[in-house]
Short mmCIF file of the C-alpha atoms (twelve columns), coordinates in Angstrom:
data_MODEL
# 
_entry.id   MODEL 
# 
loop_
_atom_site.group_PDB 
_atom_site.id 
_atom_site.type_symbol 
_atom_site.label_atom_id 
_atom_site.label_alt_id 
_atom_site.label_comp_id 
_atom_site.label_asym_id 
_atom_site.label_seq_id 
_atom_site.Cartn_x 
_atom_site.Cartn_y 
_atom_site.Cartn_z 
_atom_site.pdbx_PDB_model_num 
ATOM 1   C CA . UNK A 1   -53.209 -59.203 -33.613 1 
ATOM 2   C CA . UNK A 2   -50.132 -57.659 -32.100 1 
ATOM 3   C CA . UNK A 3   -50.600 -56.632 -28.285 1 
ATOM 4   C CA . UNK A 4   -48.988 -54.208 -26.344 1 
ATOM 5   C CA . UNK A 5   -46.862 -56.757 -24.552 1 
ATOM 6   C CA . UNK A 6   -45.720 -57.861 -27.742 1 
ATOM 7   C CA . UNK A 7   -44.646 -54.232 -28.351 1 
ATOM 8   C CA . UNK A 8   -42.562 -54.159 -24.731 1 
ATOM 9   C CA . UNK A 9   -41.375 -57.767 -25.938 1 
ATOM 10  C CA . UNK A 10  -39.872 -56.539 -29.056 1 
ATOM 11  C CA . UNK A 11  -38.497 -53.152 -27.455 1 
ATOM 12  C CA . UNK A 12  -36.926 -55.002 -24.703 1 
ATOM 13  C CA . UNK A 13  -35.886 -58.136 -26.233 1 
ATOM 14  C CA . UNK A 14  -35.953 -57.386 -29.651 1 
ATOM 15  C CA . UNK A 15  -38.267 -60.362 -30.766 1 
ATOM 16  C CA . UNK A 16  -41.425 -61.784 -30.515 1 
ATOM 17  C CA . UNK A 17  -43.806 -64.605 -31.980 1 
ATOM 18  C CA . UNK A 18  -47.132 -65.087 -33.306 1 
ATOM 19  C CA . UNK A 19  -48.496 -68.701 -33.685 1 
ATOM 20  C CA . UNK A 20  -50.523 -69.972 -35.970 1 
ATOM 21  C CA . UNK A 21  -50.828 -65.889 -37.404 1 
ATOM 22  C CA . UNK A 22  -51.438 -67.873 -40.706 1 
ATOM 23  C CA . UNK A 23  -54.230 -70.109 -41.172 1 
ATOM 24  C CA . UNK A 24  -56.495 -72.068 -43.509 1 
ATOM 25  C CA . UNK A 25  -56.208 -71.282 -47.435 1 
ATOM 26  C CA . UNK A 26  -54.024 -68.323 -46.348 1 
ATOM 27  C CA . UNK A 27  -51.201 -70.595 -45.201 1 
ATOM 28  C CA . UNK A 28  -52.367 -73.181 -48.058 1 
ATOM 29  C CA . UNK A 29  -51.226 -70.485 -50.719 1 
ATOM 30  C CA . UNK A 30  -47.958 -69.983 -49.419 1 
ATOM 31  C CA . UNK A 31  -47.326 -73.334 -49.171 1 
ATOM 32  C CA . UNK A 32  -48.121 -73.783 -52.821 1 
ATOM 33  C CA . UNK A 33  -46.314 -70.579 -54.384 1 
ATOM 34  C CA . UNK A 34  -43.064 -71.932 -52.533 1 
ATOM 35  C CA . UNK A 35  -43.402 -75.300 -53.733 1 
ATOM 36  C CA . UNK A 36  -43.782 -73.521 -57.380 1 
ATOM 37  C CA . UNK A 37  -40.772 -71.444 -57.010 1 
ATOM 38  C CA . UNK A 38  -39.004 -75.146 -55.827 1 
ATOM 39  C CA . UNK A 39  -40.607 -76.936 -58.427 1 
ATOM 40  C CA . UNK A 40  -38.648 -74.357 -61.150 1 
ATOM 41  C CA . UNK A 41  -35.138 -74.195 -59.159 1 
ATOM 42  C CA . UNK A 42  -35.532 -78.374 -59.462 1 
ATOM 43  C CA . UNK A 43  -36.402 -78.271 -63.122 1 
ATOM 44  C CA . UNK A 44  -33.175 -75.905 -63.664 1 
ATOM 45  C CA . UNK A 45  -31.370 -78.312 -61.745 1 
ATOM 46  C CA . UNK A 46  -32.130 -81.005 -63.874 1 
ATOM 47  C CA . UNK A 47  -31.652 -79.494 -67.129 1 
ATOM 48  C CA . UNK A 48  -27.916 -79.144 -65.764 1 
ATOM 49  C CA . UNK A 49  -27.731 -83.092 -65.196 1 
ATOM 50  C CA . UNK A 50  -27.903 -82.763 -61.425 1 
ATOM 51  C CA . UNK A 51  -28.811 -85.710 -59.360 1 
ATOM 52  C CA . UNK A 52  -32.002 -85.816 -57.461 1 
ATOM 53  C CA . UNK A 53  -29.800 -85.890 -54.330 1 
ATOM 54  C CA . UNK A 54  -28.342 -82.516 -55.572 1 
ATOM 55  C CA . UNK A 55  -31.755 -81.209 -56.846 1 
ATOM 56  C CA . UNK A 56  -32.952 -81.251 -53.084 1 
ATOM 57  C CA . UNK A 57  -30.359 -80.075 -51.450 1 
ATOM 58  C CA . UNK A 58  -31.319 -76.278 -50.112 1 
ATOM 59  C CA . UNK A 59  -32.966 -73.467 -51.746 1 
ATOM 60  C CA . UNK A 60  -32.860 -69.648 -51.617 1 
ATOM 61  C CA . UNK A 61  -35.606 -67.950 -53.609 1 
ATOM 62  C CA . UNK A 62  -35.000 -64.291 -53.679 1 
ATOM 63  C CA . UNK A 63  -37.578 -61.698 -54.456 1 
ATOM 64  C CA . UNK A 64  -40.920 -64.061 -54.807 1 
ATOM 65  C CA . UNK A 65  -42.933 -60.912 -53.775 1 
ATOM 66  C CA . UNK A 66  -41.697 -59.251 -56.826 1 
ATOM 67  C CA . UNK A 67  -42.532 -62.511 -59.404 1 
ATOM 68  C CA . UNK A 68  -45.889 -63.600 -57.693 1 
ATOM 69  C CA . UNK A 69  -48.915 -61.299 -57.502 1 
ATOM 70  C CA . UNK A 70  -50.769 -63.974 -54.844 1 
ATOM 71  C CA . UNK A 71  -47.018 -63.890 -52.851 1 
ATOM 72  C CA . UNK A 72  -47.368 -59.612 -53.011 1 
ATOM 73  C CA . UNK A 73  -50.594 -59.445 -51.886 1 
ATOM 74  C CA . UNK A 74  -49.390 -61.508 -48.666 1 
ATOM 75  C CA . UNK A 75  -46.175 -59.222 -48.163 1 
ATOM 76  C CA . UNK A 76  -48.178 -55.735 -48.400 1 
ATOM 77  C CA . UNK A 77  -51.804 -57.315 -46.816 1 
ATOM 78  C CA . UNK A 78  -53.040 -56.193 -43.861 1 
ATOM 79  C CA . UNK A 79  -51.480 -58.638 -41.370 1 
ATOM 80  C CA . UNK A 80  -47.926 -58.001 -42.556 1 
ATOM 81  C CA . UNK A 81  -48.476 -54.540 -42.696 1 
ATOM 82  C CA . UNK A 82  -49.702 -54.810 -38.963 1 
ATOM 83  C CA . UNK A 83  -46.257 -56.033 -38.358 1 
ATOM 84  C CA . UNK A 84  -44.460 -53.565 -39.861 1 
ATOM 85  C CA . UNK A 85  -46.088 -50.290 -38.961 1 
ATOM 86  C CA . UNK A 86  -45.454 -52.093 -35.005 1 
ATOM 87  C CA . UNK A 87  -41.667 -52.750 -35.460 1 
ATOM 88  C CA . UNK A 88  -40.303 -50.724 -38.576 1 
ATOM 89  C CA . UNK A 89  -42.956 -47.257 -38.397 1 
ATOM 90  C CA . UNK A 90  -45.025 -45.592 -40.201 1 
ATOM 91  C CA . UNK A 91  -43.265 -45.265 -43.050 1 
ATOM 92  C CA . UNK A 92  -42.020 -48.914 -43.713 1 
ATOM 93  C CA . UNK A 93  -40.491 -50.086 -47.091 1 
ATOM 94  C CA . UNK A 94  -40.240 -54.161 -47.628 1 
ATOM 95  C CA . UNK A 95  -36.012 -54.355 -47.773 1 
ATOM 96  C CA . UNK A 96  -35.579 -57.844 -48.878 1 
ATOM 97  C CA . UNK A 97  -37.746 -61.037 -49.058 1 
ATOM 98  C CA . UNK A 98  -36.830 -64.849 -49.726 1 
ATOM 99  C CA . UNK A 99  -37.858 -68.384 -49.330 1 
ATOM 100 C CA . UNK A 100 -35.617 -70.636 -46.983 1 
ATOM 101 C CA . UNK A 101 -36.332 -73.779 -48.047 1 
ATOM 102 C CA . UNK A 102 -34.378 -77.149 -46.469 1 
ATOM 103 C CA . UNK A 103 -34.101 -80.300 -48.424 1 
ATOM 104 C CA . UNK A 104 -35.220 -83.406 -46.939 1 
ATOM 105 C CA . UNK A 105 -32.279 -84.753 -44.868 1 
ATOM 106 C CA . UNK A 106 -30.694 -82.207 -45.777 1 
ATOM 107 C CA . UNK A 107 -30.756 -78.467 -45.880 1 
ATOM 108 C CA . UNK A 108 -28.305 -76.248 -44.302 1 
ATOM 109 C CA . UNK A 109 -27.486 -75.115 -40.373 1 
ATOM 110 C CA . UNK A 110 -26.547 -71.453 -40.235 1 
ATOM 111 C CA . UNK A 111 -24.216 -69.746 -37.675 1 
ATOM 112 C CA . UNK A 112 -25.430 -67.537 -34.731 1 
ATOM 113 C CA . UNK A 113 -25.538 -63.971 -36.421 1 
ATOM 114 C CA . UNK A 114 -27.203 -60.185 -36.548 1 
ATOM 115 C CA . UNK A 115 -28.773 -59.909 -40.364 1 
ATOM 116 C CA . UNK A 116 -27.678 -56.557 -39.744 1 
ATOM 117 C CA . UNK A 117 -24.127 -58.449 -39.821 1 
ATOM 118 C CA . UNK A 118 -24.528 -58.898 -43.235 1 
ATOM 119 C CA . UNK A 119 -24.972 -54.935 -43.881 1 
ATOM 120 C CA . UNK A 120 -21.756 -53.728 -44.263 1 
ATOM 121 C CA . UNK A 121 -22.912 -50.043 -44.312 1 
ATOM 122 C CA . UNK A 122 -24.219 -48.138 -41.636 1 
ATOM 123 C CA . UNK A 123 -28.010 -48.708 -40.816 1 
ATOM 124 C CA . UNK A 124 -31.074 -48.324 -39.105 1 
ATOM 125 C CA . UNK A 125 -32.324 -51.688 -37.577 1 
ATOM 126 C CA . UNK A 126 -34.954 -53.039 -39.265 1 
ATOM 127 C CA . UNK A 127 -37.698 -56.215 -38.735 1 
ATOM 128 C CA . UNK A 128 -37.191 -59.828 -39.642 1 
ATOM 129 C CA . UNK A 129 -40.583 -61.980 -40.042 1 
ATOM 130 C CA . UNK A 130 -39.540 -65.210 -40.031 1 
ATOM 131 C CA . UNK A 131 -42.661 -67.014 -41.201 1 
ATOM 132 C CA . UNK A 132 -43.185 -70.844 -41.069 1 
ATOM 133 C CA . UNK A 133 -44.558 -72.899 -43.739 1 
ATOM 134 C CA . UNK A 134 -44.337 -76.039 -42.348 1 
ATOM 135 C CA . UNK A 135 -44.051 -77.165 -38.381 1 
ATOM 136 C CA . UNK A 136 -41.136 -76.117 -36.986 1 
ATOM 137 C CA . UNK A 137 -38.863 -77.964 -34.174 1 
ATOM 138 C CA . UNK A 138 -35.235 -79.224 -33.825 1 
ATOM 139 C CA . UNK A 139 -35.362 -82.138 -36.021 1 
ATOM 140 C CA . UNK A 140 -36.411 -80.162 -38.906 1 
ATOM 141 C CA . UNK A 141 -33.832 -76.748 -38.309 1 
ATOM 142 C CA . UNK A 142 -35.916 -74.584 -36.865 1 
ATOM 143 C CA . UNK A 143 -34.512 -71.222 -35.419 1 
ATOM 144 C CA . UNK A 144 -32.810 -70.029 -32.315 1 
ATOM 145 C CA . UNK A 145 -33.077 -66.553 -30.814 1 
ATOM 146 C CA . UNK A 146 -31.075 -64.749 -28.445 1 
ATOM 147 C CA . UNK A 147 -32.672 -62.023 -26.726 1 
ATOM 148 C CA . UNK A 148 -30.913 -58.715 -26.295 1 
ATOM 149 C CA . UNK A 149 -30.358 -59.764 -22.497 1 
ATOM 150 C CA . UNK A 150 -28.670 -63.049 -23.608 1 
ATOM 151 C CA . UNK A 151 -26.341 -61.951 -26.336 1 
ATOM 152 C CA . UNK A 152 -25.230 -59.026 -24.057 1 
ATOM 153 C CA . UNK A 153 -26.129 -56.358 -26.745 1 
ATOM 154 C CA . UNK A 154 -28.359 -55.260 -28.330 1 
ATOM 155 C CA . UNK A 155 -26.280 -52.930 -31.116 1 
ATOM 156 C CA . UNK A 156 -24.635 -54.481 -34.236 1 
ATOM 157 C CA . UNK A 157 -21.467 -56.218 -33.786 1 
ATOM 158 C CA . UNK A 158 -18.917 -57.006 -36.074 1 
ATOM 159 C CA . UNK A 159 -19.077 -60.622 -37.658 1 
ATOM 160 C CA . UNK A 160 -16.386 -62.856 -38.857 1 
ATOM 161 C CA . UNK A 161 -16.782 -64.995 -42.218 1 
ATOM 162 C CA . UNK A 162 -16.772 -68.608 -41.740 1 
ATOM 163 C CA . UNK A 163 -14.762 -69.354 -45.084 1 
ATOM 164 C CA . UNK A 164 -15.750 -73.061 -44.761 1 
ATOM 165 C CA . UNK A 165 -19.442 -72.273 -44.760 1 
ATOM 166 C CA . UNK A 166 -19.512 -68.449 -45.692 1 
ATOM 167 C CA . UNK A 167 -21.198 -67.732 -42.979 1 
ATOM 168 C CA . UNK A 168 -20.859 -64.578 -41.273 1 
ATOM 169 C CA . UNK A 169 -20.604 -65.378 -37.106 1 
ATOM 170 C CA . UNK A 170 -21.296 -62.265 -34.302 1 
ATOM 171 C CA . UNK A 171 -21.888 -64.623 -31.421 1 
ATOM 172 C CA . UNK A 172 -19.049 -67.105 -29.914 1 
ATOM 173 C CA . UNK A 173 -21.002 -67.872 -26.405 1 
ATOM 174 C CA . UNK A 174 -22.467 -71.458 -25.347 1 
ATOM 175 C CA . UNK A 175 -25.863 -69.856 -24.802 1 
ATOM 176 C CA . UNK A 176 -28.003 -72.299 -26.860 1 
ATOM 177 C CA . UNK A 177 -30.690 -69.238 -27.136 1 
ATOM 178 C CA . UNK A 178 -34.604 -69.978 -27.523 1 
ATOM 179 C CA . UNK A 179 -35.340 -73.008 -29.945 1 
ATOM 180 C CA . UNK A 180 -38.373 -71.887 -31.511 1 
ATOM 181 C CA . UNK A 181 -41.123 -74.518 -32.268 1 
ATOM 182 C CA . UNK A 182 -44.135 -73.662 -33.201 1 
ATOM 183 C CA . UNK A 183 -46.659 -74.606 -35.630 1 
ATOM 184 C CA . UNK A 184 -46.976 -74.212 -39.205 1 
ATOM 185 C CA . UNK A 185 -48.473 -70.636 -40.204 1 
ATOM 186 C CA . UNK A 186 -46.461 -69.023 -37.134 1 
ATOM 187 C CA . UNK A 187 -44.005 -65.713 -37.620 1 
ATOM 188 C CA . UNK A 188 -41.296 -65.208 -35.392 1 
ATOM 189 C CA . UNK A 189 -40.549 -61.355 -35.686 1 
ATOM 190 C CA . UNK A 190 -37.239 -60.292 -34.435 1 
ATOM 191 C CA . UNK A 191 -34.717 -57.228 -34.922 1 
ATOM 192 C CA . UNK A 192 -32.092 -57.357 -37.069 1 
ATOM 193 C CA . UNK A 193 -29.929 -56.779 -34.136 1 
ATOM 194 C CA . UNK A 194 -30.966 -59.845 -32.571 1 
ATOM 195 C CA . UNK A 195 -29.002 -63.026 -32.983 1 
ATOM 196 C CA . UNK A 196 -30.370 -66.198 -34.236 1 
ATOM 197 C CA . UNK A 197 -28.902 -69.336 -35.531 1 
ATOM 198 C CA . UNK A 198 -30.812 -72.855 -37.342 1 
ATOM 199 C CA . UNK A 199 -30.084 -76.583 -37.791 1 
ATOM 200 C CA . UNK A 200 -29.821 -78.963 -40.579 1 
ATOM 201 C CA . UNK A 201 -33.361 -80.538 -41.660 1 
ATOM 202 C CA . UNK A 202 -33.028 -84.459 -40.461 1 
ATOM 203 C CA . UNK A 203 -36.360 -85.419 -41.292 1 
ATOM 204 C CA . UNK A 204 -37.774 -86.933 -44.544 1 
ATOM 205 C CA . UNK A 205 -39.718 -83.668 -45.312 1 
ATOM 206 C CA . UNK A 206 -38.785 -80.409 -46.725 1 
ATOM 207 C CA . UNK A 207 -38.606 -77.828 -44.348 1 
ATOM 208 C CA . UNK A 208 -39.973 -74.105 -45.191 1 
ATOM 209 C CA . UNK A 209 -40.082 -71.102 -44.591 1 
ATOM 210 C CA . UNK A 210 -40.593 -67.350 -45.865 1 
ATOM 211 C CA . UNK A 211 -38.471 -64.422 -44.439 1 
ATOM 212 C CA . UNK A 212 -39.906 -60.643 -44.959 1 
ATOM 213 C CA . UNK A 213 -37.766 -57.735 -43.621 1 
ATOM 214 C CA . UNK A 214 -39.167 -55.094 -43.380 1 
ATOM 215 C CA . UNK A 215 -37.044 -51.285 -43.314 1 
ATOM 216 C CA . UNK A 216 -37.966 -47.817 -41.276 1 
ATOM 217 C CA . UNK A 217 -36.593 -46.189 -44.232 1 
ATOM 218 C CA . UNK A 218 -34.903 -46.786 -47.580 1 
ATOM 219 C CA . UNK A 219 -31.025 -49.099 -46.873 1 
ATOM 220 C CA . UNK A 220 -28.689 -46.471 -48.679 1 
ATOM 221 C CA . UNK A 221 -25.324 -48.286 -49.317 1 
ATOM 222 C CA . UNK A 222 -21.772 -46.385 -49.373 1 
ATOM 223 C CA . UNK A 223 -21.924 -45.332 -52.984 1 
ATOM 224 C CA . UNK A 224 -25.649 -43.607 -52.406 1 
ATOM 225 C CA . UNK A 225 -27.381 -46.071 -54.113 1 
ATOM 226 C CA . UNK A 226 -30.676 -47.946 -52.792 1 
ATOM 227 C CA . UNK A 227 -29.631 -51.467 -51.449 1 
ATOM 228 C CA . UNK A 228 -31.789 -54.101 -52.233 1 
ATOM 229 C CA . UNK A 229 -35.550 -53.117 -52.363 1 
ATOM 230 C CA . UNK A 230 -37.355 -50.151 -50.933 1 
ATOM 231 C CA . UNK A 231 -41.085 -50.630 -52.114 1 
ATOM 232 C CA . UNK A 232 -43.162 -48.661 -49.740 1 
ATOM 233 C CA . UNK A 233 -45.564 -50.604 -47.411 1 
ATOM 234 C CA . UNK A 234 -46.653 -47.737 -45.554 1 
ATOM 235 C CA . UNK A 235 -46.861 -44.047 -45.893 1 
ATOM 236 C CA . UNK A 236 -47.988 -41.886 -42.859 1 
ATOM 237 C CA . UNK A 237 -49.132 -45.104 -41.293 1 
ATOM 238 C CA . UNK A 238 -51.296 -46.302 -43.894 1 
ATOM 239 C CA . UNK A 239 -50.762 -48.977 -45.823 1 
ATOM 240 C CA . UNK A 240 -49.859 -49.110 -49.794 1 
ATOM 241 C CA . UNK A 241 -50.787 -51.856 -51.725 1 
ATOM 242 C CA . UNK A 242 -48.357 -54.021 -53.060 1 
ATOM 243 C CA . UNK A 243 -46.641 -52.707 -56.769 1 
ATOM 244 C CA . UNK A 244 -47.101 -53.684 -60.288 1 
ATOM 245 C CA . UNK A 245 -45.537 -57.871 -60.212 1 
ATOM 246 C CA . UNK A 246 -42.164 -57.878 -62.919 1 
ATOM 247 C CA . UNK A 247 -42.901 -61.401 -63.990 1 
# 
């Protein structure tokens, strides 16, 4: 699936994309594990007397991998491992995972930033696999990339916290970067050196989507402790199978 151009495209400007690298009941089964995780986050809401306004507003679903054996065997399967060993190496460890999820009409835009700006230790770069659930354009938020060539850089820069959003912001430039729209079941795999940005969701629909990082090595934080998660995905090159699911 991944060709050697999308190798030089990644080495020289840190990103690349894959449409439609999800298909048929593959895509279909993502679709429907999100919604479940939204379905629960909406019945919490409720139980705390939130509106159905405030119910739909954005979610964040950390971890899914780790709760869901159908969402594991996506995250460790043989495409995603493709991805990995190509950007992260050989030895690749899955570093964090979470569903972006915007409410309809709703949602929530996010500054231009490096995820690596949100890693306040020192770091490896590692892969983000930004993968769409749904059809993604400007109406809905999709993403915007700046290639290493347009931000300038391609190291991690130091960010500044929005304190009205809490969003940490690398890039101050009028560049409006690369506004990706593609269909649903597309990944757009990018560094975590690279900046990107998104809109707010305008349409009627809920707008999805599943980010997988991926990790050349374990994320060791100043006190020597593992940040976040460092399951293996591969070992040597080949792949491990996904671990035991906690719930």
């Amino acid at each position: 699936m991944i060709t050697p151009n999308h190798i030089r495209q990644y080495q020289n400007e840190g990103y690349f994309i894959l449409e439609r690298a999800i298909q048929g009941a593959d895509l279909s089964r993502l679709q429907e594990r999100c919604m479940h995780f939204v379905d629960r986050e909406k019945e919490v809401a409720a139980s705390k007397g939130m509106t159905k306004h405030q119910q739909d507003g954005k979610f964040f679903i950390t971890f899914p991998a780790s709760q869901d054996a159908q969402v594991a065997d996506f995250v460790f399967g043989e495409m995603m491992t493709e991805i990995a060993r190509a950007t992260a190496g050989d030895d690749a460890v899955l570093f964090y995972d979470q569903f972006v999820v915007k409410g309809p009409e709703r949602g929530q835009s996010f500054a231009w930033h490096q995820d690596s700006g949100y890693v306040a230790f020192p770091h490896r770069p590692y892969v983000t696999c930004w993968v769409a659930l749904d059809d993604v354009d400007e109406a809905n938020g999709t993403v915007s990339i700046l290639s290493y060539a347009r931000a300038g850089t391609r190291d991690r820069v130091e960010h500044v916290r929005n304190e009205a959003t809490s969003d940490m912001v690398g890039y101050h430039g009028d560049d409006p970067g690369e506004l990706v729209v593609v269909p649903a079941g597309s990944i757009a795999v990018f560094s975590s050196t690279v900046f990107h940005r998104s809109g707010v969701n305008t349409t009627p629909n809920y707008r999805r989507v599943y980010v997988v990082q991926y990790a050349p090595e374990p994320m060791i934080n100043r006190q020597g402790k593992v940040a976040s998660r460092a399951d293996p995905v591969l070992k040597g090159g080949k792949r491990v199978g996904p671990p035991a699911v906690s719930a």
